[in-house]
N, C-alpha and C positions, 0 to 999 in steps of 0.2 A: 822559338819553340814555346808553347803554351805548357804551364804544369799544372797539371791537375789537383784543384786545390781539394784538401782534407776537411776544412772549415765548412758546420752547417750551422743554422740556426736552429739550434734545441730547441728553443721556445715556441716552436711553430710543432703541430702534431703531423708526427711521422706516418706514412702509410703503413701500418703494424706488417702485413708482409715483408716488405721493404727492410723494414727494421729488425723484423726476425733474420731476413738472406747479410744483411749486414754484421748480424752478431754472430753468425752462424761463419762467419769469415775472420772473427775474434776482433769485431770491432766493440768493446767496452762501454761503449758508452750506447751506443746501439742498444746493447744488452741492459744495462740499466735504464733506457727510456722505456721499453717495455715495461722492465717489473715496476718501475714507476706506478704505469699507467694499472698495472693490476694488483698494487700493495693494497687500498683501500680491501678487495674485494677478498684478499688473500689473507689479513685480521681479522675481517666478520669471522671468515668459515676457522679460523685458527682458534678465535676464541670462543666460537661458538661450541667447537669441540672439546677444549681443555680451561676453559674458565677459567682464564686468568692470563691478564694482561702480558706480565714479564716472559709465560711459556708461549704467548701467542705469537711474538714480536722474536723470539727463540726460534720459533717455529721459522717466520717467512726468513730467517735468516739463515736457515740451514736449508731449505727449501731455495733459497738463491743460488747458494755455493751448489746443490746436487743439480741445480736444473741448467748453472753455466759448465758445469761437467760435464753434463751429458747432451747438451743443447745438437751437437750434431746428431745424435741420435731419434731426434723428431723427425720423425718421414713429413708428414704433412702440415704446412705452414697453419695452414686456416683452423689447425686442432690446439696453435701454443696455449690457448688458455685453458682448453680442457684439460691437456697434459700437467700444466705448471698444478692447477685444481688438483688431479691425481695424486700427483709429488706431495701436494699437501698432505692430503685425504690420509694420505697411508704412513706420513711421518707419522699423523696424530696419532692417527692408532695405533704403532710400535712405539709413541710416549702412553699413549694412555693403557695399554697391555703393562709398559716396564712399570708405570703410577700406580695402577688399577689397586692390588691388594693395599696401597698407603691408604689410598683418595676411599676407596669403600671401608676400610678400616675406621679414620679418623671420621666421614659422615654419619655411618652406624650408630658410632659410641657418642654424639652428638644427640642424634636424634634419640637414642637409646635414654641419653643419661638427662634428654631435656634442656640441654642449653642449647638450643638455639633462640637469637634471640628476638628475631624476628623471622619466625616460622610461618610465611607469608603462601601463597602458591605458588609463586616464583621457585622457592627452593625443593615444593615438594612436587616439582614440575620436573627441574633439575635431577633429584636424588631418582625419580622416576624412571627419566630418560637413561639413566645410567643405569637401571637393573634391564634393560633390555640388551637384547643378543647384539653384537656388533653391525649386522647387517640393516639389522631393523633403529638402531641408533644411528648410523648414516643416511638412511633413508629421511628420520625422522629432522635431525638438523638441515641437511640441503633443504628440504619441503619448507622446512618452520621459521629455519634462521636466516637459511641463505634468498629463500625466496623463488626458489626456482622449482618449473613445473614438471608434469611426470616427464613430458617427452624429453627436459635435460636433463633429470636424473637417469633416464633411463640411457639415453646417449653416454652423460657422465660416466658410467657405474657398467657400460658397455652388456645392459643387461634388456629384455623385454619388458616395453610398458606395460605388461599386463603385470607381469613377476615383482614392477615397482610398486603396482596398485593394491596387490596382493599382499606385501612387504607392509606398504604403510595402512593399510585396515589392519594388519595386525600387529601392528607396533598400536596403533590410536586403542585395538582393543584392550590389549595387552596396559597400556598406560592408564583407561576407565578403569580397569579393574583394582588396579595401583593404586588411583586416588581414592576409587570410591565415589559416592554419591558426595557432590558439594565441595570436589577438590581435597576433601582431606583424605593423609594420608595414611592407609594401613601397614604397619608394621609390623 
């Protein structure tokens, strides 16, 4: 009698379907070669939304535990990375809803009181990005940070590419008028 051995070589790249129907059967380690293969891409978007490394890295950790939770619950295999992206998306933003009054608070009284000390574009890019509507701040990181175009935002966000395109001219106008002629910023 042959037994069926358990033994694979990790180190060889798994068929991502495969590997999803495998973890999906609560094999472990299955499950960890995925998020493996999607951690890199799941820090961009983490800290592109919450700026700052230790909540980023907070993030895809809770973002693991909800997505081996719920992992039977993906209908479609070929969607796990838009999905796991989702689980992101929406942790961020029920952390940065619970941050929001700290994080606009302590920026304010910063720029307010003039200590910043390296008031570069960079930040008044940042503080920018952050007085826009939640929608149009999604729009605007996937587009800017994560790199991706309208047709996967529009996929992602389960919304019409024109409603993205719409979305991000008015975040981009919305954020001219923020900086102003020459990137600085009006207060």
């Amino acid at each position: 009698m042959g037994v069926k051995s358990n033994n694979r070589n990790w180190g060889e790249e798994m068929d991502s379907i495969t590997c999803l129907d495998q973890a999906k059967r609560g094999d472990e380690q299955a499950f960890f070669q995925l998020i493996a293969h999607h951690k890199h891409s799941l820090y961009r978007i983490a800290y592109a939304y919450l700026k700052n490394e230790q909540d980023g890295l907070e993030a895809i950790q809770e973002v693991t535990f909800r997505a081996y939770k719920n992992l039977k619950k993906l209908r479609e295999p070929k969607y796990f990375s838009t999905w796991l992206t989702r689980i992101l998306i929406n942790y961020c933003n029920d952390e940065l809803k619970r941050k929001k009054r700290f994080i606009q608070n302590d920026q304010h009284e910063r720029f307010e009181a003039g200590k910043t000390e390296n008031n570069d574009d960079r930040i008044a890019v940042e503080y920018a990005i952050q007085k826009l509507g939640p929608k149009l701040q999604e729009v605007v990181v996937l587009k800017y940070f994560h790199d991706l175009t309208i047709d996967q935002i529009a996929h992602q966000l389960n919304r019409p590419e024109g409603t993205i395109k719409t979305w991000l001219n008015k975040a981009l106008r919305d954020l001219r008028k923020e900086l102003g002629n020459g990137g600085e910023l009006h207060v």
